[in-house]
Phi, psi and omega in degrees: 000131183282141173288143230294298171338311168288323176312309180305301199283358182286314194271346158242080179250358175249032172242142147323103163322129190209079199048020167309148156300328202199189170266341160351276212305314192295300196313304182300319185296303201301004178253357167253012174106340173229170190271129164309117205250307228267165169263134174271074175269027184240150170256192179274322173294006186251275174346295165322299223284336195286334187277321206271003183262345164311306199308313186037084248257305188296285222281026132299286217289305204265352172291342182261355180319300181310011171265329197266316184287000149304315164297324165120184204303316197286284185324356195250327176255325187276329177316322237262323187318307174298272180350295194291328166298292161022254175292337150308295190314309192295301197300337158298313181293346167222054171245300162333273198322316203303312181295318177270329138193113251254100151222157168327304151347306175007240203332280181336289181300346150275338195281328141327336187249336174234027183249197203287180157280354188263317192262352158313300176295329171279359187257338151270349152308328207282311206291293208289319184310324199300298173282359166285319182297308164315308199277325183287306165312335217230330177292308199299334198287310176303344173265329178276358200262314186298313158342299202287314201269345171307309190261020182241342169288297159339290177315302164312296173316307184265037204013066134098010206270357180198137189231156198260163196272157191288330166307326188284328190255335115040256199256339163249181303242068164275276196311349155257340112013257201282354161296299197280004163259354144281331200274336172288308165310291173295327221235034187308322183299327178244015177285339175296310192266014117325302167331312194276329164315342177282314176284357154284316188287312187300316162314311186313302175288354163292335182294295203318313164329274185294352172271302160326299163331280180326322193317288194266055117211049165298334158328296194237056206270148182289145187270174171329311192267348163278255181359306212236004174213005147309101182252091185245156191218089165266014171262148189263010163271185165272146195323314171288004178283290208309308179291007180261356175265337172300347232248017205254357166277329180272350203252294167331339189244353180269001202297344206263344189290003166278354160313315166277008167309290191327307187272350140064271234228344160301339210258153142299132144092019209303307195294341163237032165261326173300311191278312186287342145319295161300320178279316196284335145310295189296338185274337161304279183336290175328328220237286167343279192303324141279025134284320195283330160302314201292321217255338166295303185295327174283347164268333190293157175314147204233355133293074213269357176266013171272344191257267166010312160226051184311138149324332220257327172097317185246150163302299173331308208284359182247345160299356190263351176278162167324115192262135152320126192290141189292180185295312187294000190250341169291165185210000000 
């Protein structure tokens, strides 16, 4: 009886090395039917860095504030802490699935393997169409989004005296389009260690953030019972609605972890660089973020229809101003 090492090295002795740590990885495809095509240039902290740098944490958070500041400080903090939990529970079932078995394909390619034979094909048409449409959607909402706040900087320089046109907002993010789609294209080889840069520059800017804020509103920072149990509905639903819309910030910005489903078949070590990609993303996203709500809400303006509908275009950019000292602090 062949010993488990010879099996392994029998099923991939016609796959090509193609940059592997080891033959593991080839060994898992060929037992699911396939050969190793792609080169495994992401590491596992490279895996990680492609969700949580998708994820992009601070400036998600602040393109979704008008989702979150209608419920009031509690949709902006407890929403986003339930939410996120959330989305842990889902991100365990495929950081399972991702680890036993990690191909690109994955969400399909799993809905294929374990559903019938009468309901597999349509049912993975369903999945991969959902999600490729989904994924074209969520570049543009991220890129139009990067637009808004781009040009929201602008403004702010030019404190408030000129605002851009639906052409102007546009024609950026077209041009960013089509910057990440060459910059996506040409630079495969170095978009992984490009990664960890990102998730270091993405921290960086979450320290400053929460460091920064309190900083410039030590006057007037909001207490304990504003942060965490103020409950306001500038929405025309019922309240528990409005905070169940909030929740729409996180699900937007946490939306991402399936990226390292895709990349798979990129990775060394896929079965445990793929689950530790995922959990480790949403739980950065999870931990971080409920700090960048906590230190937002205690700094935002406690007029929140003032924030909404900021000079500024965006909430970030009008939560980021100096706030008016409230009246009780006048004399």
């Amino acid at each position: 009886m062949a010993t488990q090492d010879e099996e392994r090295k029998a099923s991939t002795a016609s796959a090509p090395n193609y940059g592997l740590t080891s033959e593991d990885d080839a060994a898992v495809l060929a037992k699911l039917g396939y050969k190793q095509e792609l080169r495994r240039n992401f590491t596992m902290i490279e895996v990680f860095g492609i969700a949580f740098s998708i994820m992009g944490l601070l400036p998600s958070i602040a393109s979704t504030l008008s989702y979150s500041i209608p419920a009031g400080p509690v949709g902006m903090v407890w929403g986003w802490f339930l939410s996120s939990g959330f989305i842990f529970v889902v991100g365990l079932a495929m950081a399972d699935l991702g680890s036993a078995m990690p191909t690109s394909g994955g969400l399909y390619w799993w809905t294929h393997f374990f559903s019938s034979a009468k309901t597999r094909n349509p049912l993975c048409f369903l999945v991969g169409y959902s999600n490729t449409l989904g994924l074209v959607g969520g570049l543009c909402s991220i890129d139009y989004a990067f637009a808004l706040m781009f040009l929201s900087v602008i403004v702010v320089a030019r404190d408030g005296n000129w605002t851009p046109s639906n052409g102007v907002i546009y024609a950026t993010f077209l041009a960013c389009v089509c910057c990440h789609g060459i910059l996506a294209s040409t630079m495969s080889r170095i978009m992984g260690k490009l990664q960890t840069v990102f998730v270091f520059a993405n921290f960086i800017l979450i320290f400053a953030t929460v460091i920064a804020l309190p900083i410039g509103a030590r006057h007037n920072r909001n207490d304990g019972h504003y942060i965490f149990a103020q409950t306001e509905n500038s929405t025309t639903w019922p309240t528990g609605w409005a905070f169940m819309l909030a929740w729409l910030s996180p699900i937007w910005t946490i939306g991402g972890f399936d990226s390292c489903v895709h990349m798979s078949e990129e990775a060394a070590n896929a079965t445990k660089a793929v689950p530790f990609g995922i959990l480790m993303s949403i739980a950065s996203c999870w931990f971080f973020g409920f700090i960048i709500v906590i230190v937002l809400a205690a700094c935002i303006n406690p007029d929140l229809s003032s924030v909404t509908g900021s000079k500024f275009g965006q909430p970030m950019a009008q939560a980021s101003q100096p706030l008016a000292l409230p009246s009780r602090l006048v004399h």
